[in-house]
N, CA, C and O atoms as a Tinker XYZ file with bonds, in Angstrom:
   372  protein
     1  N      0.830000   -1.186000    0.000000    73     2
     2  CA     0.000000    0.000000    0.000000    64     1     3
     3  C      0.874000    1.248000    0.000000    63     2     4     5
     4  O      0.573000    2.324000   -0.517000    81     3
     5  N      2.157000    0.915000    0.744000    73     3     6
     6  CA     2.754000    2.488000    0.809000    64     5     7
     7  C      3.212000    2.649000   -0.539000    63     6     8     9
     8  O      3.250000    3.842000   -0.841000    81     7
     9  N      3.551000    1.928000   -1.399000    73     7    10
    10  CA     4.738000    2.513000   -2.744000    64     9    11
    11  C      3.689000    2.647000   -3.622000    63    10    12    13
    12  O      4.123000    2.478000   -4.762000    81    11
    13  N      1.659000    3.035000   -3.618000    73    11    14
    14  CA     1.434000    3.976000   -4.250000    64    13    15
    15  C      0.721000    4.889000   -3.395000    63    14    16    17
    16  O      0.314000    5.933000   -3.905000    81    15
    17  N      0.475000    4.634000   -2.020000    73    15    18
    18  CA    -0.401000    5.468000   -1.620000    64    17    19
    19  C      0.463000    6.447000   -0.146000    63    18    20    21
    20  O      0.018000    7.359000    0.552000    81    19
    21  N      1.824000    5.744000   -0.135000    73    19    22
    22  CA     2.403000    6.209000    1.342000    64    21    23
    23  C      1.883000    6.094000    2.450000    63    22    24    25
    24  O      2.113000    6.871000    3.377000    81    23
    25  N      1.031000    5.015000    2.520000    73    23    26
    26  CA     0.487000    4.724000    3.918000    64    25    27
    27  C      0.916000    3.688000    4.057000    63    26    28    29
    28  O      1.181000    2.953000    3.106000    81    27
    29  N      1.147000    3.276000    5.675000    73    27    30
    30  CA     1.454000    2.225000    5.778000    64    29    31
    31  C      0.239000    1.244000    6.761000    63    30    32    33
    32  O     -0.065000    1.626000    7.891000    81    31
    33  N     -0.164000    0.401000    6.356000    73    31    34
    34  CA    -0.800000   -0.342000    7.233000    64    33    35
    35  C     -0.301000   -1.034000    8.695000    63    34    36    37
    36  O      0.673000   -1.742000    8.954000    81    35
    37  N     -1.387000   -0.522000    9.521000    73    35    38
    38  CA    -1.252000   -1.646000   10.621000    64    37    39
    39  C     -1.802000   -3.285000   10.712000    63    38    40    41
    40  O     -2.892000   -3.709000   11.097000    81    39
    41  N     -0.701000   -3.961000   10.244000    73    39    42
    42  CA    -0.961000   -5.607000   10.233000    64    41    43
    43  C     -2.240000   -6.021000   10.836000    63    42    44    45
    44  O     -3.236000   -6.507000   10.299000    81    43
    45  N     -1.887000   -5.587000   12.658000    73    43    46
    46  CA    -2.687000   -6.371000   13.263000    64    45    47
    47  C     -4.573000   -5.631000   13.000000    63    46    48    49
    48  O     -5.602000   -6.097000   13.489000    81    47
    49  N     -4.466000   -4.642000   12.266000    73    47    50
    50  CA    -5.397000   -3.728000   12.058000    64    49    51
    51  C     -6.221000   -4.132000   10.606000    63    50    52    53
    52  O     -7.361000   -3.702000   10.431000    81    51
    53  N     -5.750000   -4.737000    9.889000    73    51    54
    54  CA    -6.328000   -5.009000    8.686000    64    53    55
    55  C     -7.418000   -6.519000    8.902000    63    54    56    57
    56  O     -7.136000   -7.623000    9.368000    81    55
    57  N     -8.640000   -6.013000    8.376000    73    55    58
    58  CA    -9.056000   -7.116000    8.386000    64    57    59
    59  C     -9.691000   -7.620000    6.776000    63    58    60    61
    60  O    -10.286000   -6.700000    6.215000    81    59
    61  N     -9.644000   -8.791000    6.072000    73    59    62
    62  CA    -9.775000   -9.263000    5.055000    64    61    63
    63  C    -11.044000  -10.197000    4.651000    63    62    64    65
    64  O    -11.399000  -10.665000    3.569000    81    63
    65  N    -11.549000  -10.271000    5.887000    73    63    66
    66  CA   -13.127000  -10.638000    5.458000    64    65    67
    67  C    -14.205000   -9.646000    4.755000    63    66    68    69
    68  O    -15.035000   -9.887000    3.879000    81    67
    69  N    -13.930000   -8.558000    5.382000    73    67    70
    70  CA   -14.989000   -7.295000    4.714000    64    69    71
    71  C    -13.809000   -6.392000    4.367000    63    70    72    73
    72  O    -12.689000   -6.412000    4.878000    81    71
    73  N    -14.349000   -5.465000    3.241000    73    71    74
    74  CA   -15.331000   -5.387000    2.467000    64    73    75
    75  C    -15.631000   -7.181000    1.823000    63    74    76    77
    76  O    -16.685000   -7.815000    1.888000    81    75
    77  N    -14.530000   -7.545000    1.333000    73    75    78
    78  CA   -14.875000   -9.073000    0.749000    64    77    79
    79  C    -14.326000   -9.183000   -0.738000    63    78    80    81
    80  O    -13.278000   -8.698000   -1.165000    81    79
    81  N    -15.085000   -9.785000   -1.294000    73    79    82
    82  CA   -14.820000   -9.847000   -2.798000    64    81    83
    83  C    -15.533000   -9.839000   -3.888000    63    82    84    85
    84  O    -16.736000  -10.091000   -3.943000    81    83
    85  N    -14.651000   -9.481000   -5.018000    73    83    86
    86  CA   -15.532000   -8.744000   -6.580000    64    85    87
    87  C    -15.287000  -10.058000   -7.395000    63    86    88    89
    88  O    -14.146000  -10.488000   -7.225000    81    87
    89  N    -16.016000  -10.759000   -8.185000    73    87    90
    90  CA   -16.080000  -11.531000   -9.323000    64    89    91
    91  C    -16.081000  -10.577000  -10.469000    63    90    92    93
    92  O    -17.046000   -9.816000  -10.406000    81    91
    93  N    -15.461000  -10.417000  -11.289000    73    91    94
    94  CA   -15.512000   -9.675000  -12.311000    64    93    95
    95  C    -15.221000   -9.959000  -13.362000    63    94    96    97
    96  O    -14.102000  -10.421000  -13.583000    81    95
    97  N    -16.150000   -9.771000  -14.367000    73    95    98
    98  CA   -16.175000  -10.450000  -15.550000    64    97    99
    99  C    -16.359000   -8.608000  -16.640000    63    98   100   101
   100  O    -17.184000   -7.695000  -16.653000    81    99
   101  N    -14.933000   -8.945000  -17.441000    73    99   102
   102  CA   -14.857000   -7.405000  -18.520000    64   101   103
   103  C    -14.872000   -8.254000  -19.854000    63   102   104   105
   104  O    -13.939000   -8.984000  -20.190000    81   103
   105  N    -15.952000   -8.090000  -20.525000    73   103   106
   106  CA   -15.734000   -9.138000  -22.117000    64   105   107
   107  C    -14.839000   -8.584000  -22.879000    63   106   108   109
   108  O    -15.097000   -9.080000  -23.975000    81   107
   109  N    -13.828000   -7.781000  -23.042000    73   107   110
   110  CA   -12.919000   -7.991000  -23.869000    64   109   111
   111  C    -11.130000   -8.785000  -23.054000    63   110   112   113
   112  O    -10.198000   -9.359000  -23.617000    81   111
   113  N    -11.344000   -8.451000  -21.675000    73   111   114
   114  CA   -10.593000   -8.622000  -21.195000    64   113   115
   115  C    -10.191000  -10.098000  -20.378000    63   114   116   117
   116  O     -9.053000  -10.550000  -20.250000    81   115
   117  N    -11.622000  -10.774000  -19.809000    73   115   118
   118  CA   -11.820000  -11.976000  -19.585000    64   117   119
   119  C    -12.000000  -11.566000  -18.255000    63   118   120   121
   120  O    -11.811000  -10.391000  -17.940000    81   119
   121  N    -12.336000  -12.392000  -17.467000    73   119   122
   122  CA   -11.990000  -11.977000  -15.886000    64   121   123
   123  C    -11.378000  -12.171000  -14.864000    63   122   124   125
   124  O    -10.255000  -12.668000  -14.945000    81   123
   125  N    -11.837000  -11.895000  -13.820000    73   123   126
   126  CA   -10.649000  -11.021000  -12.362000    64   125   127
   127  C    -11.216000  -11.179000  -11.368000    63   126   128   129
   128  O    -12.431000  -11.182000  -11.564000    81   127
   129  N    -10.798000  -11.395000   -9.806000    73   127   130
   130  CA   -11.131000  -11.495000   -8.566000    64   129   131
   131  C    -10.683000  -10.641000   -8.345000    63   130   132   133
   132  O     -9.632000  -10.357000   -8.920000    81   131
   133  N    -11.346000   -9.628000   -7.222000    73   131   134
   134  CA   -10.541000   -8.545000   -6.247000    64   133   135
   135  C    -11.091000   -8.620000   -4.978000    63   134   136   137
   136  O    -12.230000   -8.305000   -4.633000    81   135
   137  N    -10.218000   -9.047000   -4.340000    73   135   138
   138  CA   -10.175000   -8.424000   -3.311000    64   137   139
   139  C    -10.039000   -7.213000   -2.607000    63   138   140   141
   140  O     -9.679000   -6.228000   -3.251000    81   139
   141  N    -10.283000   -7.094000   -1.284000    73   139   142
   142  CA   -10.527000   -5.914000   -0.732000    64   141   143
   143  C    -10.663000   -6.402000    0.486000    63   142   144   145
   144  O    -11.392000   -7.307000    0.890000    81   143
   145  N     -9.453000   -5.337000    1.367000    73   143   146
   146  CA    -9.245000   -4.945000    2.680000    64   145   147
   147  C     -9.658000   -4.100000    3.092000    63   146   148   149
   148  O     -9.678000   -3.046000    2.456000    81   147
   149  N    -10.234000   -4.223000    4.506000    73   147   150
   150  CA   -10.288000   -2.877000    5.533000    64   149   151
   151  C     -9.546000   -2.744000    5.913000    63   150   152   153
   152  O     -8.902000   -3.723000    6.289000    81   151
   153  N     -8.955000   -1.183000    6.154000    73   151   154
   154  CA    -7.467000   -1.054000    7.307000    64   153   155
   155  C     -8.328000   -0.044000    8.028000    63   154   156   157
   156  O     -9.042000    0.880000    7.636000    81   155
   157  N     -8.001000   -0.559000    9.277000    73   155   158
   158  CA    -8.474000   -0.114000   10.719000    64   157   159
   159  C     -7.596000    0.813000   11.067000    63   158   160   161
   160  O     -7.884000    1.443000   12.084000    81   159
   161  N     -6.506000    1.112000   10.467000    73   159   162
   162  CA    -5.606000    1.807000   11.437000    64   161   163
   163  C     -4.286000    1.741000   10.545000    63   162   164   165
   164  O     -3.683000    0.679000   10.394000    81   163
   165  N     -3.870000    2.940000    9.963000    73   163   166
   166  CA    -2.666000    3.249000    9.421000    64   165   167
   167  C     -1.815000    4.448000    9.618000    63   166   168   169
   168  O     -2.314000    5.465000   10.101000    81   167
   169  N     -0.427000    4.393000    9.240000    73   167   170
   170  CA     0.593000    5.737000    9.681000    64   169   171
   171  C      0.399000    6.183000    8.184000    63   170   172   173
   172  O     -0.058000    5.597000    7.202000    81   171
   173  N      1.058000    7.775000    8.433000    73   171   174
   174  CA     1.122000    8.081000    7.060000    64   173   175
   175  C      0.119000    9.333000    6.705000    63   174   176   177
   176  O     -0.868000    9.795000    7.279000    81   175
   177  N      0.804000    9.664000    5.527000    73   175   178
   178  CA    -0.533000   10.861000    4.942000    64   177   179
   179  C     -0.356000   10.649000    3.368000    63   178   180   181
   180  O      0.633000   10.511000    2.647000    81   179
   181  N     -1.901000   10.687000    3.114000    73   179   182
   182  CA    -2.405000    9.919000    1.855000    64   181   183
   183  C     -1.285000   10.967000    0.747000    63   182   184   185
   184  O     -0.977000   12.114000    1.072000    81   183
   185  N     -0.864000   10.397000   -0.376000    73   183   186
   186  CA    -0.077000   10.854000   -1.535000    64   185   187
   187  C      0.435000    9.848000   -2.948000    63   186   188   189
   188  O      1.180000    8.875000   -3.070000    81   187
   189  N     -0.423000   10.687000   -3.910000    73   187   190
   190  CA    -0.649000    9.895000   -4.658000    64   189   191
   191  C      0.911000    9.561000   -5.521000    63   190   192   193
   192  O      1.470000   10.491000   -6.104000    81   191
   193  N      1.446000    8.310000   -5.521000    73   191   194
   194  CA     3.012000    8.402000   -6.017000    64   193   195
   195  C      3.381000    7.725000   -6.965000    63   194   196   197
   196  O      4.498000    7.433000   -7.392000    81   195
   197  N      1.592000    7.304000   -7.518000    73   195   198
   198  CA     1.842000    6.735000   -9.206000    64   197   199
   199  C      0.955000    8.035000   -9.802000    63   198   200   201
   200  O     -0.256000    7.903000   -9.978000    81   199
   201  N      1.676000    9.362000  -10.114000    73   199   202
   202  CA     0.797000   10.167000  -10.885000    64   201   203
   203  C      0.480000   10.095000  -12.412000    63   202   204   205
   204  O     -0.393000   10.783000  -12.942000    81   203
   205  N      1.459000    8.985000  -13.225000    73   203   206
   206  CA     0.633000    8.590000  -14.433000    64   205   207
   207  C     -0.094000    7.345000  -14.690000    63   206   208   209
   208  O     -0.266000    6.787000  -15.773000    81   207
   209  N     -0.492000    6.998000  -13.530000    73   207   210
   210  CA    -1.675000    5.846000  -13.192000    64   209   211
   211  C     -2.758000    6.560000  -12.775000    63   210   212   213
   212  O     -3.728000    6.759000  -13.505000    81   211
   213  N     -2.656000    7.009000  -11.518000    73   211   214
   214  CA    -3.845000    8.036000  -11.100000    64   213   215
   215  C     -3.796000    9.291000  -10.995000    63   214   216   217
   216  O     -2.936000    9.930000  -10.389000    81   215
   217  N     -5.255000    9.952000  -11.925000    73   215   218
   218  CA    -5.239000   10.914000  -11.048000    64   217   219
   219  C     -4.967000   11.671000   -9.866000    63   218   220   221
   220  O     -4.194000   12.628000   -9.897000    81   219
   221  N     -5.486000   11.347000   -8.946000    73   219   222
   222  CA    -5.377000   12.392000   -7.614000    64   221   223
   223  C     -5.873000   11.004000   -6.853000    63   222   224   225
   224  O     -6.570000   10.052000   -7.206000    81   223
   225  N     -5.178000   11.355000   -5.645000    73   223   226
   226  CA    -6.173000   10.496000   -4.277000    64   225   227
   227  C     -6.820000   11.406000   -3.826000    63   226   228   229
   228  O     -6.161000   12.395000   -3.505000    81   227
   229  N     -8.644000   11.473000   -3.572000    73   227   230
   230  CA    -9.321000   12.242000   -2.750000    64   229   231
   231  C    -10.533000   11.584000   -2.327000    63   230   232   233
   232  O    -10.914000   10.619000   -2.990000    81   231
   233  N    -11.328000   12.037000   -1.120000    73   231   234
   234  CA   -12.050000   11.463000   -0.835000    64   233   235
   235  C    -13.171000   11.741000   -1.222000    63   234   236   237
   236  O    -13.267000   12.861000   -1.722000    81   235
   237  N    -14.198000   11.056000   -1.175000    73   235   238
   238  CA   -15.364000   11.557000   -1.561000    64   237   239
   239  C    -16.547000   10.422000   -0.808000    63   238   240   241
   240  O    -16.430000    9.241000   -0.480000    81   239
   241  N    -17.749000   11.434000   -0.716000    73   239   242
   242  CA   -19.165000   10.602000   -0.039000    64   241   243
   243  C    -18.855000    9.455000   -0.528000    63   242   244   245
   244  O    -18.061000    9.257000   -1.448000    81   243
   245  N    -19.554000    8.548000    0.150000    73   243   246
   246  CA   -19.622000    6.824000   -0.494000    64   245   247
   247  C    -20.462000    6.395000   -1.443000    63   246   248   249
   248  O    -20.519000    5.254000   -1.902000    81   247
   249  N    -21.339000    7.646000   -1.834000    73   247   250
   250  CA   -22.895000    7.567000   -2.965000    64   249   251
   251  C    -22.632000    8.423000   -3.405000    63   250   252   253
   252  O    -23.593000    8.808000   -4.071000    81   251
   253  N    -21.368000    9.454000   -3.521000    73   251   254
   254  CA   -21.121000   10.476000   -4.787000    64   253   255
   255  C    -19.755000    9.977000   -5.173000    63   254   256   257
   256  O    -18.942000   10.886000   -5.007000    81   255
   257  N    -19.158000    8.805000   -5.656000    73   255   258
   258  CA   -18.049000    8.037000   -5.939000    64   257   259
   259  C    -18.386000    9.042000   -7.542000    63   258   260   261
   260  O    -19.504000    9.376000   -7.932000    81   259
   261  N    -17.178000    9.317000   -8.167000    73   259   262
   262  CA   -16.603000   10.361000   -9.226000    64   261   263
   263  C    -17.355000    9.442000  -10.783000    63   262   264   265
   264  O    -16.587000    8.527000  -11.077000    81   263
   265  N    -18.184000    9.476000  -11.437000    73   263   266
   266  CA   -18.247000    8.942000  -12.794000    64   265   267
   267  C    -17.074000    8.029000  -13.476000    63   266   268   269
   268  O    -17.374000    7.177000  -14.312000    81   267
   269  N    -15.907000    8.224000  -13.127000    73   267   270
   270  CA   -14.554000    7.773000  -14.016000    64   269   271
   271  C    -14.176000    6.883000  -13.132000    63   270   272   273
   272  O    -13.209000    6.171000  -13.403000    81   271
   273  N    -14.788000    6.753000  -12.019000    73   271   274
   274  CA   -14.072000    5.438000  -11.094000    64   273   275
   275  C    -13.958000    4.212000  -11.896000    63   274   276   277
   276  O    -14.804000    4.002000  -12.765000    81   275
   277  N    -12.777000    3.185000  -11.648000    73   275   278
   278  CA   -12.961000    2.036000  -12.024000    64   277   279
   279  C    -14.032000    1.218000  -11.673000    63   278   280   281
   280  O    -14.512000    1.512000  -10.578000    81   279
   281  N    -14.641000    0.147000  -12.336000    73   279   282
   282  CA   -16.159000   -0.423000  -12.163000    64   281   283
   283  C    -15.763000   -1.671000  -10.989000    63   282   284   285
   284  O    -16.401000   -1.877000   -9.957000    81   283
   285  N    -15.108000   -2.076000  -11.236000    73   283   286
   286  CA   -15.414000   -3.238000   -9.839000    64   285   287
   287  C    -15.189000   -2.667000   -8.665000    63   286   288   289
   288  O    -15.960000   -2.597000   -7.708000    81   287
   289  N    -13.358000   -1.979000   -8.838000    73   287   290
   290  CA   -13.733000   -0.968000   -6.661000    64   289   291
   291  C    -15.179000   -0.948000   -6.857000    63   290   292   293
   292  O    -15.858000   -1.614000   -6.075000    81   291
   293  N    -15.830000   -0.193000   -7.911000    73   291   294
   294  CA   -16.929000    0.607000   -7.077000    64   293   295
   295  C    -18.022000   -0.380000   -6.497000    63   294   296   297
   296  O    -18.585000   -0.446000   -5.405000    81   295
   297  N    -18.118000   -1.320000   -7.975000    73   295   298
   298  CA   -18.729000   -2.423000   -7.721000    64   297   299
   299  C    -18.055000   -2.866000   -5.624000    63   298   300   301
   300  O    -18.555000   -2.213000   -4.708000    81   299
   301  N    -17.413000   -3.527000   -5.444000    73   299   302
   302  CA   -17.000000   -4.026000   -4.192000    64   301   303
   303  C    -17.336000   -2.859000   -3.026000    63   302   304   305
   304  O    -18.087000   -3.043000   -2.069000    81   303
   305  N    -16.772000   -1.896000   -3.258000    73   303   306
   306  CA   -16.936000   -0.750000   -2.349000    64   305   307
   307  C    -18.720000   -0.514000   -2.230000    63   306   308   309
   308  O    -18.852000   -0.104000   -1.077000    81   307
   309  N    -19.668000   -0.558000   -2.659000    73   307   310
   310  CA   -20.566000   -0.829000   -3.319000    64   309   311
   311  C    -21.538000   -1.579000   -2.127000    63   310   312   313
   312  O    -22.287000   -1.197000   -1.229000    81   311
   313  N    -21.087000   -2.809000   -2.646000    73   311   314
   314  CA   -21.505000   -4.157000   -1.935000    64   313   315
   315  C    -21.199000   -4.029000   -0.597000    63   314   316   317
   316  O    -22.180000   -4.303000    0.094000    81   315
   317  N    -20.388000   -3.772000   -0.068000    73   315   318
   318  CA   -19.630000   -3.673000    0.998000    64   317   319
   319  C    -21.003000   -2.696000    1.688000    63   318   320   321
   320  O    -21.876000   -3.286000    2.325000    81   319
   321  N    -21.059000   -1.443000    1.517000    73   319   322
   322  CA   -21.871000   -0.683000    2.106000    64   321   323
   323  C    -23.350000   -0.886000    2.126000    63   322   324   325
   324  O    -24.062000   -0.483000    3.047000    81   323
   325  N    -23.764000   -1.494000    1.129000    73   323   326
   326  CA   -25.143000   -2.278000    0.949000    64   325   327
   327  C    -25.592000   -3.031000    1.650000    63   326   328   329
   328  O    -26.764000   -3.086000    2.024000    81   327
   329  N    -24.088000   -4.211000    2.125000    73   327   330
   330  CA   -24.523000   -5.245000    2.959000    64   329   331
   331  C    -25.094000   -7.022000    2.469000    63   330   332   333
   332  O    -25.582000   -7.992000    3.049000    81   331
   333  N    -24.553000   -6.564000    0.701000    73   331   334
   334  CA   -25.042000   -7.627000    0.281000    64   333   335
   335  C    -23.990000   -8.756000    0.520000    63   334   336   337
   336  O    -24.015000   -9.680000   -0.293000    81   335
   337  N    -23.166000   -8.800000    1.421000    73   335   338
   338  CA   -22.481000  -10.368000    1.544000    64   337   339
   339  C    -21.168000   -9.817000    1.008000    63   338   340   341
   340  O    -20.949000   -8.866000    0.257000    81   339
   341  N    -20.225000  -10.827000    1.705000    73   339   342
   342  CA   -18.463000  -10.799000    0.689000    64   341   343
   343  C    -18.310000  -10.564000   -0.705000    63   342   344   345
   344  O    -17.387000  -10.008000   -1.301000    81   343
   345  N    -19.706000  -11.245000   -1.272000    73   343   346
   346  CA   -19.096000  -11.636000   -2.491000    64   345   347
   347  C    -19.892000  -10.778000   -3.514000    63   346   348   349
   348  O    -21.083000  -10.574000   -3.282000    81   347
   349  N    -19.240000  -10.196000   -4.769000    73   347   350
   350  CA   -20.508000   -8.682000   -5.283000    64   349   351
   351  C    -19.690000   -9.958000   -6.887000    63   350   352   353
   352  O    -18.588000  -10.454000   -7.120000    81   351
   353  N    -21.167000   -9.956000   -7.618000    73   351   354
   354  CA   -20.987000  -10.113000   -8.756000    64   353   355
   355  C    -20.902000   -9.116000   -9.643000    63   354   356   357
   356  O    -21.764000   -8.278000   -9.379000    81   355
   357  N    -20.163000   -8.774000  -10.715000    73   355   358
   358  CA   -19.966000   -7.658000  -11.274000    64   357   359
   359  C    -19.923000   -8.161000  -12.604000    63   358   360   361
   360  O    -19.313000   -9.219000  -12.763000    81   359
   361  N    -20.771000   -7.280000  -14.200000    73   359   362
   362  CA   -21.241000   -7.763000  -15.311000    64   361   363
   363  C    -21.436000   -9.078000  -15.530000    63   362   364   365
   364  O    -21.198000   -9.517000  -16.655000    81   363
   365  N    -21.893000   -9.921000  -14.524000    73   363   366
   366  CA   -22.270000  -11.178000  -14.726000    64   365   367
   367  C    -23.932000  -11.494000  -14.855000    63   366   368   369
   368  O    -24.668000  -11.525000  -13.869000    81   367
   369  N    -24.326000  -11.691000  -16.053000    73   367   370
   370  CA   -25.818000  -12.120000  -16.382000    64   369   371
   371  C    -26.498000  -12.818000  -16.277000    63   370   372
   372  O    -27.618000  -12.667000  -16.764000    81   371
C-alpha cells in the first residue's frame, strides 16, 4: 500500500473478510477477482506516487463516488456498504 499510496498499514489492524470480494467479468478482457481490505488503522498521509496511473487520491461521499471510477472498486466498495455479503458479482448475467 505504501509505494502507491504512502500509507502504511497496521498488520494487526487489517481485516480481510470485509469489504470481501468482486467476481468480475470485462468481455474484452476476460476476468478477475478482487479483493478488498479494511485497514483499521494506518501511519502516514495519503499521496498519490503513481501520478501517471492516477489521477489524484481524494475522498469523496460513499454515494457520490466520481463517474470515471474504475467499475469493480466501485462495484465491491458498493456491496460492501449495501450489505449484500463478501461476495458482489460484477457484469455477470
Amino acid at each position: 500500500m505504501s509505494q502507491i499510496s504512502g500509507l502504511y498499514a497496521v498488520r494487526s489492524r487489517i481485516r480481510c473478510n470485509s469489504p470481501g470480494f468482486v467476481h468480475h467479468r470485462q468481455e474484452t478482457e476476460g476476468e478477475r477477482i478482487g479483493f478488498f481490505f479494511e485497514a483499521l488503522a494506518w501511519e502516514g498521509e495519503p499521496v498519490n506516487k503513481e501520478p501517471g496511473k492516477c489521477l489524484a487520491l481524494t475522498w469523496f461521499p460513499v454515494h457520490g463516488l466520481p463517474d470515471d471510477i474504475i467499475e469493480y472498486p466501485r462495484a465491491g466498495l458498493l456491496g460492501y456498504l449495501d450489505g449484500t455479503g463478501p461476495l458482489t458479482m460484477h457484469n455477470w448475467t
